[in-house]
Backbone as JSON, one array per atom type, in Angstrom:
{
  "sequence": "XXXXXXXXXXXXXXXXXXXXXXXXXXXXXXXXXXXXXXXXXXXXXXXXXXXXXXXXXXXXXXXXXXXXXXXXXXXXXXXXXXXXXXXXXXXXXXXXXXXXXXXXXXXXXXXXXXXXXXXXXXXXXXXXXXXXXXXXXXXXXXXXXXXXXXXXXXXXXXXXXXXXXXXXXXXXXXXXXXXXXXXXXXXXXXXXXXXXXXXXXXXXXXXXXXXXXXXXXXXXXXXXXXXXXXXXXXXXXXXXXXXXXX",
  "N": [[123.71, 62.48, 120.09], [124.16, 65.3, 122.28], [123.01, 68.35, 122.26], [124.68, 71.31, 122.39], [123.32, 74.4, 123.79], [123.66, 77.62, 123.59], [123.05, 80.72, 124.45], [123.89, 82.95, 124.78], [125.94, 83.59, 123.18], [125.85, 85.44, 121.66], [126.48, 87.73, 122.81], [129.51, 87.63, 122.27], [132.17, 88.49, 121.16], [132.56, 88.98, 117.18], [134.87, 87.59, 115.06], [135.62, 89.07, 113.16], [135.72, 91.51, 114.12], [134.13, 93.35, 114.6], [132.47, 94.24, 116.28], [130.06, 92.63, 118.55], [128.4, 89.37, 117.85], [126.07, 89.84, 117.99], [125.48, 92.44, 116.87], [126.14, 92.22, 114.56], [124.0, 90.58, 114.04], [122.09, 92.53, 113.46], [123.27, 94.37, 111.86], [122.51, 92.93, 109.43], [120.07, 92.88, 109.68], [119.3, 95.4, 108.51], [120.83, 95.57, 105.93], [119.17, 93.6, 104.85], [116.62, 95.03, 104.91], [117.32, 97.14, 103.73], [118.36, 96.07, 100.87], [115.14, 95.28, 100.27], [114.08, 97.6, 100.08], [115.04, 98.55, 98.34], [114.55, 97.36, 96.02], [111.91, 97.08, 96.0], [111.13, 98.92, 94.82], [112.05, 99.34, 92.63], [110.66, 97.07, 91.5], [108.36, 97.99, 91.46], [108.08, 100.29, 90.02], [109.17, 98.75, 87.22], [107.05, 97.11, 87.22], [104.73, 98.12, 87.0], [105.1, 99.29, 83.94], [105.64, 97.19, 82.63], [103.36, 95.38, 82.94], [101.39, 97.88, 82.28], [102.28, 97.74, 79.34], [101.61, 95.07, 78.55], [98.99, 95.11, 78.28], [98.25, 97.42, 76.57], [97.23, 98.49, 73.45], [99.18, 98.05, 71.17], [100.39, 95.82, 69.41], [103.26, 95.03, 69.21], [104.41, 96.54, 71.5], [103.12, 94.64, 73.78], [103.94, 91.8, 72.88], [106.63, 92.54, 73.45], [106.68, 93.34, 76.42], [105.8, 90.4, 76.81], [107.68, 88.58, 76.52], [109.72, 89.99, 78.42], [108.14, 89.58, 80.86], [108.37, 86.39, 80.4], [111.31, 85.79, 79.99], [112.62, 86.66, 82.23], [110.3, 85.06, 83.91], [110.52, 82.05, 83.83], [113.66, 81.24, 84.73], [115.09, 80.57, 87.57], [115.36, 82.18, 90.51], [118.08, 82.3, 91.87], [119.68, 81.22, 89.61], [119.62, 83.43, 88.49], [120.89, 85.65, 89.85], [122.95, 84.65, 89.81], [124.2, 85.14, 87.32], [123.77, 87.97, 87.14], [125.72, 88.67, 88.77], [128.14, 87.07, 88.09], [128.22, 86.8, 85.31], [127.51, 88.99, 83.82], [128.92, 90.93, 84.02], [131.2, 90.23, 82.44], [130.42, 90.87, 80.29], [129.31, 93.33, 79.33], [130.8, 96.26, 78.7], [133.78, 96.61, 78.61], [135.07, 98.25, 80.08], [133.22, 99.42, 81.93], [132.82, 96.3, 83.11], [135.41, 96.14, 84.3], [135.18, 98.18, 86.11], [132.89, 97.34, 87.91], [133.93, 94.95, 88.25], [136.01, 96.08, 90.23], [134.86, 97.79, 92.47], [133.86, 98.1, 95.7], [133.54, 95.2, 97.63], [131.25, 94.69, 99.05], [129.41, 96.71, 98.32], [129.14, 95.86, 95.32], [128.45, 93.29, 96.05], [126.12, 94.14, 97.18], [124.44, 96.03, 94.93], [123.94, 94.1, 92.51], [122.13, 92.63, 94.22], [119.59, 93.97, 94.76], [119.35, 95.12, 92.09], [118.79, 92.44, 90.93], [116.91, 91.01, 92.28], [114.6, 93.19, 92.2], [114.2, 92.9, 89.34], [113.46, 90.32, 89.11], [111.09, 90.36, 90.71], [109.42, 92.1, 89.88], [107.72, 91.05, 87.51], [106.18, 89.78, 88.38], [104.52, 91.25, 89.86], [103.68, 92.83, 87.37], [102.31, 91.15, 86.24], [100.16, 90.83, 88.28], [99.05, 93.65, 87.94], [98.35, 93.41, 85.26], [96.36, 91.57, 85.29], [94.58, 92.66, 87.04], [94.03, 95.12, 85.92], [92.85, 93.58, 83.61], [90.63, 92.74, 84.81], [88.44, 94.68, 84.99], [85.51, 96.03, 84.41], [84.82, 96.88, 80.82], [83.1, 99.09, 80.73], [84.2, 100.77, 82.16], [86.18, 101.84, 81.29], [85.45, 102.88, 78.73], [83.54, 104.68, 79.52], [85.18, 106.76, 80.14], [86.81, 107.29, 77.72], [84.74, 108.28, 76.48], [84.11, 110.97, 77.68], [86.41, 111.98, 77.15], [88.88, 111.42, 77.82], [92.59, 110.73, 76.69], [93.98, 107.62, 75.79], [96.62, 107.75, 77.56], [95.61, 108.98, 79.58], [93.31, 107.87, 80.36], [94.52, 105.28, 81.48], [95.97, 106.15, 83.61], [93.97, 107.96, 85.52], [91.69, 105.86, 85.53], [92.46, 103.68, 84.96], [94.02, 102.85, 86.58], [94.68, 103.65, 88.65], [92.35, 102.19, 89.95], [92.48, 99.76, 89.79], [95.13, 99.54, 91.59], [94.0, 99.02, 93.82], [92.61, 96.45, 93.7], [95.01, 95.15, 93.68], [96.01, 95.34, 95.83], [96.17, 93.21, 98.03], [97.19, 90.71, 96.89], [99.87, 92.03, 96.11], [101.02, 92.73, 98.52], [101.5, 90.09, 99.71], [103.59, 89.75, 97.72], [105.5, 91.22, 98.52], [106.81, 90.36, 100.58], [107.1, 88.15, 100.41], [109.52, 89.11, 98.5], [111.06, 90.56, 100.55], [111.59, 87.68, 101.9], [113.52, 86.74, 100.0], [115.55, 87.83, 99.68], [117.33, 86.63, 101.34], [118.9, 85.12, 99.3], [120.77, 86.32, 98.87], [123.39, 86.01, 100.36], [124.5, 84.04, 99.14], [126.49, 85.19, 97.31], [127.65, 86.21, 98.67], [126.72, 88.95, 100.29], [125.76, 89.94, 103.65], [123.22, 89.57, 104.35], [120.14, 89.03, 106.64], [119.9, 85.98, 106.69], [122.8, 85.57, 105.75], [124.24, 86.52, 108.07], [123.75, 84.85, 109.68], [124.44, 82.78, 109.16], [127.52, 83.47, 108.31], [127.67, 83.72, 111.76], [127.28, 81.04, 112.5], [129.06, 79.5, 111.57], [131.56, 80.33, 112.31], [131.24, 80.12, 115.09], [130.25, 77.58, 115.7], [127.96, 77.12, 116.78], [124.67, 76.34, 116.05], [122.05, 76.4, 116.27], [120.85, 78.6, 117.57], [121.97, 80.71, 116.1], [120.35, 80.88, 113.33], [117.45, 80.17, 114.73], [117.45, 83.01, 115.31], [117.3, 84.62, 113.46], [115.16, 83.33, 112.12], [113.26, 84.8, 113.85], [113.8, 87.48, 113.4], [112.97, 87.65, 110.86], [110.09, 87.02, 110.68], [109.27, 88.89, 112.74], [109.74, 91.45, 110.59], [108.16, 90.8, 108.59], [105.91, 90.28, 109.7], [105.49, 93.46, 110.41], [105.4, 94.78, 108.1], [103.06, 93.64, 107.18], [101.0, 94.25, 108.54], [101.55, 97.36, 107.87], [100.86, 97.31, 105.16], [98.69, 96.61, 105.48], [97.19, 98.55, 106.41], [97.5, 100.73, 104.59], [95.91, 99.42, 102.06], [93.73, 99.77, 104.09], [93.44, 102.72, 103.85], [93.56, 103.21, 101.49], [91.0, 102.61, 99.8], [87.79, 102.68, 98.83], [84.33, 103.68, 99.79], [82.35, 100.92, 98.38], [83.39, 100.96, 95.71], [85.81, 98.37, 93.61], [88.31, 96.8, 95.94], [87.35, 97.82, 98.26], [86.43, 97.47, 101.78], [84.74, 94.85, 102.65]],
  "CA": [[124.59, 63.55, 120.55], [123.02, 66.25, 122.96], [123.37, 69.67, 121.25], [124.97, 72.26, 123.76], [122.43, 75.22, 124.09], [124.52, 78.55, 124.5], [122.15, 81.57, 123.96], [125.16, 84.03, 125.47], [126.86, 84.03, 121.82], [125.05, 86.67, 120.76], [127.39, 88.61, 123.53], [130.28, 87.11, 122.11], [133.0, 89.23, 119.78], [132.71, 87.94, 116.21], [136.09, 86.99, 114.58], [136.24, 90.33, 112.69], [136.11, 92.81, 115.22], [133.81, 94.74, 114.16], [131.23, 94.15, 117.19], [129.51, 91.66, 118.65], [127.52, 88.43, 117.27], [124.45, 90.65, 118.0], [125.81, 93.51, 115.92], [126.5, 91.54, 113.13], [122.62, 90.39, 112.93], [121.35, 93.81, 113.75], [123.56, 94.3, 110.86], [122.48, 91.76, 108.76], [118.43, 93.26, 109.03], [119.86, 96.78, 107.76], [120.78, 95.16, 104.39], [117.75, 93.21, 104.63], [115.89, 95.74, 104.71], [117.84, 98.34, 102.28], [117.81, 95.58, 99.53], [113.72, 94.72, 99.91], [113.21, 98.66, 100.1], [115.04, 99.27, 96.79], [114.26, 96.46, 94.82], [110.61, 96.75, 95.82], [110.99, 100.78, 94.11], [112.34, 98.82, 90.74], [109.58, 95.92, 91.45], [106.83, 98.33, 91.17], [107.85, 101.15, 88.93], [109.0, 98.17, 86.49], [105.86, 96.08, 87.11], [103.52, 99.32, 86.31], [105.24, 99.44, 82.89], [105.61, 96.38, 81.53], [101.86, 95.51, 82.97], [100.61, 98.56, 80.83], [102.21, 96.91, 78.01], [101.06, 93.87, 78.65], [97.19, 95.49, 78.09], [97.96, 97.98, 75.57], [96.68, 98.2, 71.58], [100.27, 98.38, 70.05], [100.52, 94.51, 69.41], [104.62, 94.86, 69.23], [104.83, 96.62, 73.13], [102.53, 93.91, 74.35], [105.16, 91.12, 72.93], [107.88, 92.78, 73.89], [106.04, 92.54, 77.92], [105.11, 89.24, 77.31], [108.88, 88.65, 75.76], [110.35, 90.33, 79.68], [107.97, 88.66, 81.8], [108.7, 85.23, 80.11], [112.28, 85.45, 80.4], [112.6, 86.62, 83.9], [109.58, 84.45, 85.16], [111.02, 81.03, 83.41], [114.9, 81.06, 84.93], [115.38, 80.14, 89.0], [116.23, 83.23, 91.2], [119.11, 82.08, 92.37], [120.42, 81.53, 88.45], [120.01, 85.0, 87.78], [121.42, 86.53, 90.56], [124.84, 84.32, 89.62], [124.16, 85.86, 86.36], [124.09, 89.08, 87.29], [127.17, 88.69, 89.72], [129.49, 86.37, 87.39], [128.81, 86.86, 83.87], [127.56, 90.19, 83.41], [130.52, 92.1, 84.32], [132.28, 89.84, 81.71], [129.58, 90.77, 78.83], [129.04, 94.71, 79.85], [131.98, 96.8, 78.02], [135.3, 96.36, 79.33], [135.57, 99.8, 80.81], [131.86, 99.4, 82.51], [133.23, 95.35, 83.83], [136.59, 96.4, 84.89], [134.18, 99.08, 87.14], [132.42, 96.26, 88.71], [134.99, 94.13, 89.44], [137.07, 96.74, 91.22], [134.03, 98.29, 92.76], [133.97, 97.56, 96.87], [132.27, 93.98, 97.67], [130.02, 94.86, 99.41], [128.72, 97.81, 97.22], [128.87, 95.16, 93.84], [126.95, 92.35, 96.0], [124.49, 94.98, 97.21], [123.73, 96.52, 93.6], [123.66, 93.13, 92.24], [121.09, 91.49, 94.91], [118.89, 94.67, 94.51], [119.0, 94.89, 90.53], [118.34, 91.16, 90.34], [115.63, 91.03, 93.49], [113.61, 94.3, 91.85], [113.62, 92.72, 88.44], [112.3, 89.17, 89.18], [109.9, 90.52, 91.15], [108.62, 93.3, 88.9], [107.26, 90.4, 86.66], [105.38, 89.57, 89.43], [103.93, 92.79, 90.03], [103.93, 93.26, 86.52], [101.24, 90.0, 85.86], [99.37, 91.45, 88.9], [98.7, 94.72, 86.92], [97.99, 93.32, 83.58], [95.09, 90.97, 86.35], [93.42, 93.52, 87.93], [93.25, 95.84, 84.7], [92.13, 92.89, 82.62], [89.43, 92.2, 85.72], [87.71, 96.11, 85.27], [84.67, 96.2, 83.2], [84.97, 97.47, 79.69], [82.84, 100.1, 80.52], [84.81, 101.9, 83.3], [87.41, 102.57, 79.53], [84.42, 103.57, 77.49], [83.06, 105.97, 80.08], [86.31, 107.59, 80.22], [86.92, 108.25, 76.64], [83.31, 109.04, 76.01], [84.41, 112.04, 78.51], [87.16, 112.57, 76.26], [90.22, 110.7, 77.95], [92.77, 109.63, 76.08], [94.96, 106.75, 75.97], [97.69, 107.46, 78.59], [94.69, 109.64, 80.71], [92.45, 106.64, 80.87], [95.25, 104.75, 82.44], [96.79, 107.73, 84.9], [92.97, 108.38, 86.26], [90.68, 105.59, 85.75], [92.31, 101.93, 85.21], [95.81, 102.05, 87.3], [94.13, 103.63, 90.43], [90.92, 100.9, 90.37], [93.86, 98.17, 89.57], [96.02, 99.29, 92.75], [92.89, 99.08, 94.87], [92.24, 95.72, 93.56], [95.93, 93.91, 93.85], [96.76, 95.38, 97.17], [96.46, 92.1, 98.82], [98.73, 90.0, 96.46], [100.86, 93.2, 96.37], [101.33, 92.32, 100.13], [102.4, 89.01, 99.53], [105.24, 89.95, 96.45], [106.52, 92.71, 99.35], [106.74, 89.57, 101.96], [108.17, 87.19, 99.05], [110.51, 89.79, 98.31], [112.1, 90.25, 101.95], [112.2, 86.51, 102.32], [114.04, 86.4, 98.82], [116.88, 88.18, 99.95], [118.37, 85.8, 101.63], [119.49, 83.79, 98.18], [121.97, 86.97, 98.47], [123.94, 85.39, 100.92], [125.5, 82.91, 98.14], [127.36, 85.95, 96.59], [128.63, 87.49, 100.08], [125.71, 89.62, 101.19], [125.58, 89.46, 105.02], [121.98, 89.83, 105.22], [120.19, 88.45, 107.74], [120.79, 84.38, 106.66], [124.11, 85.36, 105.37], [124.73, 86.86, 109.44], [123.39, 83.85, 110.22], [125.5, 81.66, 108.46], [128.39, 83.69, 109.37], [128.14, 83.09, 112.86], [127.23, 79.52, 112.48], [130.4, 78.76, 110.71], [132.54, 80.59, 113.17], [130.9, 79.91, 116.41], [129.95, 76.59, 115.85], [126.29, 77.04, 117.47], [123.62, 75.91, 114.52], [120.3, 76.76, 116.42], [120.99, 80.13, 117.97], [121.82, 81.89, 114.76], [119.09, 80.36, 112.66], [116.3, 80.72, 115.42], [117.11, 84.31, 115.81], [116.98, 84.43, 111.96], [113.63, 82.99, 111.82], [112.27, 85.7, 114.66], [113.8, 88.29, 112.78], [112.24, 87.74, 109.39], [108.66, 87.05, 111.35], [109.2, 90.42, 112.98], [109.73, 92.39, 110.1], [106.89, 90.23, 107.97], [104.27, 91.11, 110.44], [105.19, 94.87, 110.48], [104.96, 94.84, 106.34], [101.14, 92.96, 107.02], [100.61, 95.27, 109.21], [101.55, 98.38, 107.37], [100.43, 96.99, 103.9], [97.18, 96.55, 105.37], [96.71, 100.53, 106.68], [97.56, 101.19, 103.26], [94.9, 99.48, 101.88], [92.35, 100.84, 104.27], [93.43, 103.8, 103.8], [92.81, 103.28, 99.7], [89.8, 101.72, 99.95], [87.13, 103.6, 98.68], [83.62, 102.67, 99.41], [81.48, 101.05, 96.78], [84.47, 100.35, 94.65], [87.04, 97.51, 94.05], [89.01, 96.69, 96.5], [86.79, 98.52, 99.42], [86.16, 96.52, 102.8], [83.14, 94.67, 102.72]],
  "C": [[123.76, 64.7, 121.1], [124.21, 67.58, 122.21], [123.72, 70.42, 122.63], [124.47, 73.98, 123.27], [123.56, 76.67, 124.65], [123.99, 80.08, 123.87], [123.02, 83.32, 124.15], [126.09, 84.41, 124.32], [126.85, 85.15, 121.12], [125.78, 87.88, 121.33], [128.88, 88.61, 122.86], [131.44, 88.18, 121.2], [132.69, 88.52, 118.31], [134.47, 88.3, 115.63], [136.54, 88.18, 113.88], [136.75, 91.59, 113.39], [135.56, 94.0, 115.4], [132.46, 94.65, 115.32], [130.91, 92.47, 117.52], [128.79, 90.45, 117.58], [126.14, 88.97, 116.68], [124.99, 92.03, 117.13], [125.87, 92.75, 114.78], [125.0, 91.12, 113.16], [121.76, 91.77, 112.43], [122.22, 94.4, 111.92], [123.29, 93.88, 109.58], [120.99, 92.61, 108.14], [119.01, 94.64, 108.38], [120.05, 96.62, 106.72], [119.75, 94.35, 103.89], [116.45, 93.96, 104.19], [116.12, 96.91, 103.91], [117.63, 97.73, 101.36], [116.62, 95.59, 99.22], [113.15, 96.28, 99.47], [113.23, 99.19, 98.23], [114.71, 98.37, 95.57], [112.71, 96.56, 94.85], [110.41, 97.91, 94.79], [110.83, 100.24, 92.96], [111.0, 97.86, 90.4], [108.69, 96.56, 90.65], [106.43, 99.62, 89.97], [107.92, 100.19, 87.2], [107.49, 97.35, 86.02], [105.14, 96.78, 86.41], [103.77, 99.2, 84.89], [105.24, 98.74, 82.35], [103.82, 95.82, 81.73], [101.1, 96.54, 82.29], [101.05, 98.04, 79.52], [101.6, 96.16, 77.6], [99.61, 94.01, 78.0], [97.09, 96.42, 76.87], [97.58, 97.26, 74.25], [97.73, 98.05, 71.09], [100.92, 96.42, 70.77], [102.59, 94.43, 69.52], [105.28, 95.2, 70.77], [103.94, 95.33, 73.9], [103.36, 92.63, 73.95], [106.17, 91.18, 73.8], [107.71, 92.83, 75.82], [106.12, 91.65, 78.29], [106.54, 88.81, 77.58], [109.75, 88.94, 77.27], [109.88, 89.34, 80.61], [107.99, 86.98, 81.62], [110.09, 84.73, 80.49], [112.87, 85.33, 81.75], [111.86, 85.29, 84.95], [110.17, 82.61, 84.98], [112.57, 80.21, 84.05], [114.55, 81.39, 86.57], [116.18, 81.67, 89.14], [117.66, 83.17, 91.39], [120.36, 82.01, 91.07], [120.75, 83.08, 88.17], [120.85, 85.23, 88.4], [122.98, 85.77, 90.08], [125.04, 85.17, 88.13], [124.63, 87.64, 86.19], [125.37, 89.42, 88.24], [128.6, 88.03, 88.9], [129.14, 86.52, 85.96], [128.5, 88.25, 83.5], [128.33, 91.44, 83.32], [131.75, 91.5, 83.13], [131.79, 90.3, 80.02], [129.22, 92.24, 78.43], [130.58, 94.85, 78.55], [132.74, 96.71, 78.53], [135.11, 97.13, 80.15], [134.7, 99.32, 82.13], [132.59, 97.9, 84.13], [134.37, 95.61, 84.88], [135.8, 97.08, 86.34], [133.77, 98.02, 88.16], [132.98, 95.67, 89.16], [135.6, 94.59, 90.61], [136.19, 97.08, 92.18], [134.63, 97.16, 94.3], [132.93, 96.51, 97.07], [131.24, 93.9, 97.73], [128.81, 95.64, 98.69], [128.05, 96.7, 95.71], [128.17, 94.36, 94.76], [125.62, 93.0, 96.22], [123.31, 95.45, 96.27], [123.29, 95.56, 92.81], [122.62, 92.38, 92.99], [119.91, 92.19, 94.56], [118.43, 94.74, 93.11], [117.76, 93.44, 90.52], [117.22, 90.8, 91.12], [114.77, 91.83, 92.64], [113.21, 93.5, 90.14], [112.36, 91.33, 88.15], [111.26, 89.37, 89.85], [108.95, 91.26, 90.58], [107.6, 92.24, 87.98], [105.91, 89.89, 87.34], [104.06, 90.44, 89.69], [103.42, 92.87, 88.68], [102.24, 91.86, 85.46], [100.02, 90.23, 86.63], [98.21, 92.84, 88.37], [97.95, 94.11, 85.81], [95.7, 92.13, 84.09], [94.22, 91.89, 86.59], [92.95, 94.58, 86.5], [92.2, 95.3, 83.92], [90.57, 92.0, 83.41], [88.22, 94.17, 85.9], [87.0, 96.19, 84.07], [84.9, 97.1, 82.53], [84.52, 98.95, 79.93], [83.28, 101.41, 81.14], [85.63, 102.64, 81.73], [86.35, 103.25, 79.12], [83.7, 104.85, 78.26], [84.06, 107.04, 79.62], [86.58, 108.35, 78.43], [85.82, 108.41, 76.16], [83.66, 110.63, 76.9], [86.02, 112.79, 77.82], [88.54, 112.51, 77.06], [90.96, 110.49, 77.35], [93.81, 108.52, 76.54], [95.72, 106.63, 76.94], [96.5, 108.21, 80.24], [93.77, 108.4, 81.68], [93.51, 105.71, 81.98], [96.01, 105.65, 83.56], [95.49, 107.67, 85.73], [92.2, 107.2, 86.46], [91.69, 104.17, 86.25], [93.67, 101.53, 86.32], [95.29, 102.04, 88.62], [92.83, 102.65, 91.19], [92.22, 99.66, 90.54], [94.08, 97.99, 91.05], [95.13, 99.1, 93.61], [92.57, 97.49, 95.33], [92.99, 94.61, 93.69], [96.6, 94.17, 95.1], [96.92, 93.97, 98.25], [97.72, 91.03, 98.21], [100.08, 90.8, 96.69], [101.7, 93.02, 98.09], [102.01, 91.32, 99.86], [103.79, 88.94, 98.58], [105.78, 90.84, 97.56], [106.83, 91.64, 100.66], [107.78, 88.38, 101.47], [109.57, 88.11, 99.15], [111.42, 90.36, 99.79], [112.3, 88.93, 102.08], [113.4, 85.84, 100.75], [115.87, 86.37, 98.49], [117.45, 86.94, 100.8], [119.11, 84.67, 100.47], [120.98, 85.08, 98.19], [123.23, 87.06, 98.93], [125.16, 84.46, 99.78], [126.39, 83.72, 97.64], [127.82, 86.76, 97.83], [128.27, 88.36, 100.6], [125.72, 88.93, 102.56], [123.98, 89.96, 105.31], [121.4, 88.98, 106.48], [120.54, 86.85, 107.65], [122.38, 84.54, 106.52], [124.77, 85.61, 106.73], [124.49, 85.24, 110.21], [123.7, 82.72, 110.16], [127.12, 81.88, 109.18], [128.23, 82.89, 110.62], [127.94, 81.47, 113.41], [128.27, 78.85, 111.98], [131.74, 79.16, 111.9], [132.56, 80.38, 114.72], [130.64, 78.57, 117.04], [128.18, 76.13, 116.32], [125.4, 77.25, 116.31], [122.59, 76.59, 115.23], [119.89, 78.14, 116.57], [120.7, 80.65, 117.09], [120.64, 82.07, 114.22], [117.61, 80.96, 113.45], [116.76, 82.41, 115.65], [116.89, 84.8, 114.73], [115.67, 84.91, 111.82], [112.9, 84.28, 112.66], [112.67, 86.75, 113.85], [112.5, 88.47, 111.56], [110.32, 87.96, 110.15], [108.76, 88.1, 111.98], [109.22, 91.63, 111.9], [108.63, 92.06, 109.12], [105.8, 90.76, 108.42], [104.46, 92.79, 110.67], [104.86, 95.36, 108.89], [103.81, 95.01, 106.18], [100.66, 93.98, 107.41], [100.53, 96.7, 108.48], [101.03, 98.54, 106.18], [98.83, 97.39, 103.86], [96.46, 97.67, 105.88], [96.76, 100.87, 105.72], [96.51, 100.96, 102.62], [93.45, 99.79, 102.31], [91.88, 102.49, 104.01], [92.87, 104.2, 102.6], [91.79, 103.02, 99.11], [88.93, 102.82, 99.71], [85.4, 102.98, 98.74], [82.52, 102.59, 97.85], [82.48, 100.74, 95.52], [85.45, 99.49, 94.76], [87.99, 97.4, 94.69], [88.57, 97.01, 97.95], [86.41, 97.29, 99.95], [84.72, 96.54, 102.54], [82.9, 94.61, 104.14]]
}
């Protein structure tokens, strides 16, 4: 069967009315890119914290780390997020569920893709941290509280800012992961960019179009990430120390 090639769809009205084919993807990267921005916020302020757990002396917060990033890293993305979309609103307090349910679709799949995006990834982040700390000779610590650091100082001045120096490259890849992730948010009624892309493949009938403009999307906003990730780290780069360009 020869496939019929019609690249003009993208002109087309879509079925709602709310714009074009091409509005609706242009649409699509806008929640693409609002979910990756705010889940990366939760990614990395979560990651920082449970990764200092992870390293601290108080044997019960370093469980209770291991205890987060076990559960999270063990259960399929795509489980959670039904998790956090279908049973948690039934397990929350009445008052709280009722909230959610009623709440506007779009708003509950948005807060739901973001929650559940920022936390599985934080673990991520969060194993990264607990890496790069547990890769910084002993003595960088022992300088520090020989200088009369303590405890939360040593980590604020010496071991978080050598760390971030040192996982900026994976750090790149969890912020590249995490835009291509979003699209599992599609299954719960997010129109990000697959879910635009689905859309108009269901209503238009044209499979390749959508998809290939998909794929250029995501590879357009990937390589401006690389790109920007990687000014960041020159910018952090210090020489003579971890993480600095050789």
């Amino acid at each position: 069967m020869n496939y019929h090639w019609n690249w003009s769809i993208f002109w087309d009205m879509s079925p709602d009315g709310s714009g074009t084919y091409l509005h609706t993807m242009v649409r699509g990267v806008g929640w693409t890119l609002s979910v990756s921005a705010v889940a990366w916020v939760i990614a990395l302020i979560m990651g920082v914290i449970i990764g200092v757990l992870r390293t601290g002396h108080i044997a019960w917060l370093r469980k209770l780390g291991t205890a987060y990033v076990e559960f999270f890293r063990n259960i399929p993305l795509l489980v959670q997020l039904f998790l956090w979309y279908f049973v948690v609103p039934e397990v929350v307090p009445k008052a709280m569920g009722d909230w959610i349910k009623s709440a506007d679709p779009t708003i509950s799949t948005y807060w739901t893709a973001v929650i559940c995006l920022g936390l599985f990834t934080s673990i991520r982040v969060a194993e990264q941290i607990r890496a790069g700390i547990g890769s910084i000779p002993r003595g960088q610590t022992m300088a520090a509280t020989a200088l009369g650091l303590g405890r939360a100082q040593v980590y604020r001045y010496v071991l978080l800012p050598i760390t971030a120096r040192i996982i900026m490259p994976p750090l790149t890849s969890e912020a590249l992961n995490l835009i291509k992730n979003t699209s599992v948010a599609f299954t719960v009624g997010l129109l990000e960019i697959t879910g635009a892309a689905r859309s108009m493949q269901e209503f238009s009938f044209q499979v390749f179009e959508p998809f290939a403009a998909a794929t250029l999307l995501y590879f357009i906003i990937n390589t401006v990430v690389v790109t920007l990730m990687r000014a960041i780290e020159k910018w952090f780069s210090v020489p003579g120390f971890a993480g600095a360009e050789r």
